[in-house]
C-alpha positions in Angstrom: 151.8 55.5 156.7 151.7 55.0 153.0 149.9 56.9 151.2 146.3 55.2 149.9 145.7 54.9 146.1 144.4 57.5 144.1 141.2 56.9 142.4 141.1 57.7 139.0 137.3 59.0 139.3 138.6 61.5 141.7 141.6 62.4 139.7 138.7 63.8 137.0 136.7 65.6 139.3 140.1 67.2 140.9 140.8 68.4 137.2 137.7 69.8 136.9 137.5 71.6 139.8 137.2 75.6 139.5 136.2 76.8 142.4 138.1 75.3 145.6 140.5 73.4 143.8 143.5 73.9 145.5 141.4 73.7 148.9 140.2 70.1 147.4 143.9 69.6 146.5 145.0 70.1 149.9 142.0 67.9 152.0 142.7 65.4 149.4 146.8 65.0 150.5 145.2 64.8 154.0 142.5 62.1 153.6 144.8 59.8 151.6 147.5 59.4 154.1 144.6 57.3 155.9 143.6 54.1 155.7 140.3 54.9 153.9 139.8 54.1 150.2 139.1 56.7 147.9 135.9 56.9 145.7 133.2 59.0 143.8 130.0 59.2 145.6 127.1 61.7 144.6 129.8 63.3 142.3 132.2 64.1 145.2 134.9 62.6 146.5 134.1 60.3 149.5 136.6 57.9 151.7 135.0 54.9 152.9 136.8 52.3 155.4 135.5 48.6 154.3 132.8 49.6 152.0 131.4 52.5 154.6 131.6 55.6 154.0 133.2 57.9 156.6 133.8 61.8 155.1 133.1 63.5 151.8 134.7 66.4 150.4 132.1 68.8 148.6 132.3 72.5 147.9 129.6 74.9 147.6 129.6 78.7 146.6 130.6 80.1 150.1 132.6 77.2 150.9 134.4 74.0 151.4 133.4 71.0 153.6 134.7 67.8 154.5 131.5 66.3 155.5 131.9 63.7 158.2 128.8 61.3 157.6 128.8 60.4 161.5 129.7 63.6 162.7 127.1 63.9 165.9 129.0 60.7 167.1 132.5 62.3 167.0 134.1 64.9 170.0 134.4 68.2 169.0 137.7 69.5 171.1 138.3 72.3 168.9 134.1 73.6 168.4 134.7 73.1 164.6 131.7 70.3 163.6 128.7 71.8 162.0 125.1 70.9 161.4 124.6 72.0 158.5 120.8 72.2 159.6 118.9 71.5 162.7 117.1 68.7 160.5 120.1 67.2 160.0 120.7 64.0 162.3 123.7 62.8 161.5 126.3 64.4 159.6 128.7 67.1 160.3 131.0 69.6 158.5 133.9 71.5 158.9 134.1 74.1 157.1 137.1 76.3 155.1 136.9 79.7 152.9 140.8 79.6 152.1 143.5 77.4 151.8 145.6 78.5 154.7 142.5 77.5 157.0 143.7 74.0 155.8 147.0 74.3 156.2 147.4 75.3 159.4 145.2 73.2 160.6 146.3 69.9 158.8 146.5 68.3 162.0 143.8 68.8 163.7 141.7 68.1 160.5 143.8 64.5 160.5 142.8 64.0 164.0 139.3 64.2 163.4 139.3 62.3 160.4 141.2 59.9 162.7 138.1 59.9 165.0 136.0 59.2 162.6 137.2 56.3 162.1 137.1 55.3 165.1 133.5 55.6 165.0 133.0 53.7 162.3 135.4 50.9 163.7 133.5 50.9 167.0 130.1 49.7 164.8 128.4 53.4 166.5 125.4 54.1 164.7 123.2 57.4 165.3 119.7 57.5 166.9 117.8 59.0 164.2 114.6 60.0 165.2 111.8 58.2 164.4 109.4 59.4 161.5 106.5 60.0 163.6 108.8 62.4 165.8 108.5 65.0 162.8 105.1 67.4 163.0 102.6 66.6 160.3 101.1 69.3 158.3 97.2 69.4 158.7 96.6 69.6 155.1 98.7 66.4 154.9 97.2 64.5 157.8 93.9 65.4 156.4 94.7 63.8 152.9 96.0 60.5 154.4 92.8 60.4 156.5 91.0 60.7 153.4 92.9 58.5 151.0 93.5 55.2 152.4 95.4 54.5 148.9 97.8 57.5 149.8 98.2 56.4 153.5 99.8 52.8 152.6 101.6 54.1 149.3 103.3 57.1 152.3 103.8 54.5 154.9 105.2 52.0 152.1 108.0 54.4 151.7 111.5 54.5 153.7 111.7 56.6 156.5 114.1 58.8 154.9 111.2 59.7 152.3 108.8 59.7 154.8 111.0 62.3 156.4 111.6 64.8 153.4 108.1 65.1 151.9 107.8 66.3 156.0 110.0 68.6 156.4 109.1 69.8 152.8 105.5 70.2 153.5 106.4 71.7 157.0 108.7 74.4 155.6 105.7 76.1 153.8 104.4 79.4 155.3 100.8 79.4 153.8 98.3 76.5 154.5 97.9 77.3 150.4 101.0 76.9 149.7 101.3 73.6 151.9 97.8 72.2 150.2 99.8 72.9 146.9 102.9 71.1 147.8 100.8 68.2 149.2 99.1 68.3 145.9 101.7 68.3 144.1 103.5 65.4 145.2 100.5 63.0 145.7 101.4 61.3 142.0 105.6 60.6 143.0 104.2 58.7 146.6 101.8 56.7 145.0 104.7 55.8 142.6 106.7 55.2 145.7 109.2 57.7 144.9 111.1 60.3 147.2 111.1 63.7 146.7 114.1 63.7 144.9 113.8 60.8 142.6 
């Protein structure tokens, strides 16, 4: 197979690289001798078959990823996939902390990359589950009972927001410290924003 066009995008963020750059260097030689196309998504790398994108390639301080965007619809022969964490649904990551954990395992890290394209051939999509399968924090349920305003501006927004002001408010310790979170974010849902935006 030929190798697939480099993106010039990706060429920058390869040059910029510090940390991992020979690790990025290497995943990179492997991802291009597929037939995904090469692009910059979030600021990383990311190969996309047809417009769809299939695995990113991301580093972090502990580590390197290729990030497989339908990973908990792919085999796992070799017990390498991760979720990253148990709220994650979808995507999976294998993980490296040295080059030669690329290296010698070029092929196998093509095979899976192999299989996920299949999986994005095949048209799979993941079951995520469905907003109302996430608990509710009290103080939040309380403030949607009391704010009809709130209710339709929260139920106005995708599930994926739905979802993260959730999980957010959930992760809090403290009633207080939920109460304050809940507060805090009031203004951003009735703007119809995500957490993030």
């Amino acid at each position: 197979m030929t190798e697939a066009a480099a993106n010039p995008k990706v060429d920058a963020f390869m040059e910029r690289a510090d940390r991992w750059r020979a690790e990025f260097e290497a995943l990179r030689a492997i991802l291009r001798q597929t037939p995904l196309s090469e692009v910059l998504k979030w600021g990383q790398p990311c190969y996309a078959l047809n417009g769809s994108n299939v695995v990113l390639m991301h580093g972090f301080k502990d580590y390197c990823a290729l990030l497989f965007l339908k990973g908990a619809l792919m085999l796992d022969p070799k017990g390498i996939l991760i979720q990253q964490t148990e709220n994650v649904q979808s995507a999976r990551q294998i993980r490296f902390t040295a080059l030669d954990q690329i290296t010698d395992r070029a092929a196998t890290l093509k095979a899976y990359v192999d299989a996920a394209i299949a999986v994005e051939k095949a048209g799979l999509k993941v079951d995520f589950r469905k907003t109302t399968e996430f608990s509710m924090p009290e103080e939040f349920r309380v403030r949607l009972e009391e704010d009809a305003a709130l209710k339709e501006a929260f139920e106005g927004l995708t599930p994926g927001r739905q979802r993260a002001y959730l999980l957010h408010f959930s992760s809090a310790k403290q009633s207080k410290t939920r109460e304050a979170r809940v507060e805090k974010c009031i203004p951003q849902i009735m703007d119809g924003l995500g957490l993030d935006d």
